[in-house]
C-alpha positions in Angstrom: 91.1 135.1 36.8 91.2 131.8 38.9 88.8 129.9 37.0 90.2 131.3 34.1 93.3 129.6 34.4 91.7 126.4 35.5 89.8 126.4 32.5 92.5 126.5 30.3 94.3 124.0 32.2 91.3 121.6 31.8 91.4 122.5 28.2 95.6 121.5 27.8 95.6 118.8 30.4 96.3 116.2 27.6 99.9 117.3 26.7 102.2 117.9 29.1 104.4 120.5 28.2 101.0 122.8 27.1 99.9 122.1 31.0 103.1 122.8 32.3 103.8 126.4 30.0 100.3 127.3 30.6 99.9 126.8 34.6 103.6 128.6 34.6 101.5 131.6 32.4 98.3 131.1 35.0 101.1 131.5 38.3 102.4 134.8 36.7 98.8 136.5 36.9 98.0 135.2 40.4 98.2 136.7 43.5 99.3 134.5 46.4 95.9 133.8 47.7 94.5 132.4 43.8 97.6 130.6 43.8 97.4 128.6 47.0 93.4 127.6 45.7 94.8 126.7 41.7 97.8 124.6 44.1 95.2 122.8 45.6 93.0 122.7 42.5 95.7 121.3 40.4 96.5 118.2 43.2 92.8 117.6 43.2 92.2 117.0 39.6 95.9 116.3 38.1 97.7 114.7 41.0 97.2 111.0 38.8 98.3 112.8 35.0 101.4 115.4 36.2 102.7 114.8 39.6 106.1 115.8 37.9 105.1 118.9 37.2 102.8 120.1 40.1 105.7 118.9 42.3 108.2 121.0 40.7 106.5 124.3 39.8 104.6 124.2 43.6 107.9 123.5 45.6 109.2 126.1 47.9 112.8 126.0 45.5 113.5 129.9 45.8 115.3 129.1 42.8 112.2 129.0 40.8 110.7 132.1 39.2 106.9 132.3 37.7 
């Protein structure tokens, strides 16, 4: 399911708010240990495009529900 979800990722990289909804989707369906590899993934290859993003989905905020 992990390279899945960086597939589609890959695909949507070029809007942000399709990257953001679908790596949201791609947390969901992960279990913790696919998470921490798409976490590192994602810095990686989008660290440059949505540092925004990978910042706020992959903080420790217990606020925050995939």
């Amino acid at each position: 399911m992990l390279e899945y979800v960086k597939m589609i990722l890959l695909k949507v990289s070029f809007d942000k708010m399709i990257f953001e909804k679908e790596l949201r989707k791609g947390m969901k369906i992960l279990q913790a240990e696919e998470r921490m590899k798409l976490k590192q993934w994602c810095y990686e290859n989008f660290l440059d495009k949505h540092l925004m993003i990978l910042e706020r989905l992959f903080s420790r905020n217990p606020g925050l529900s995939f």
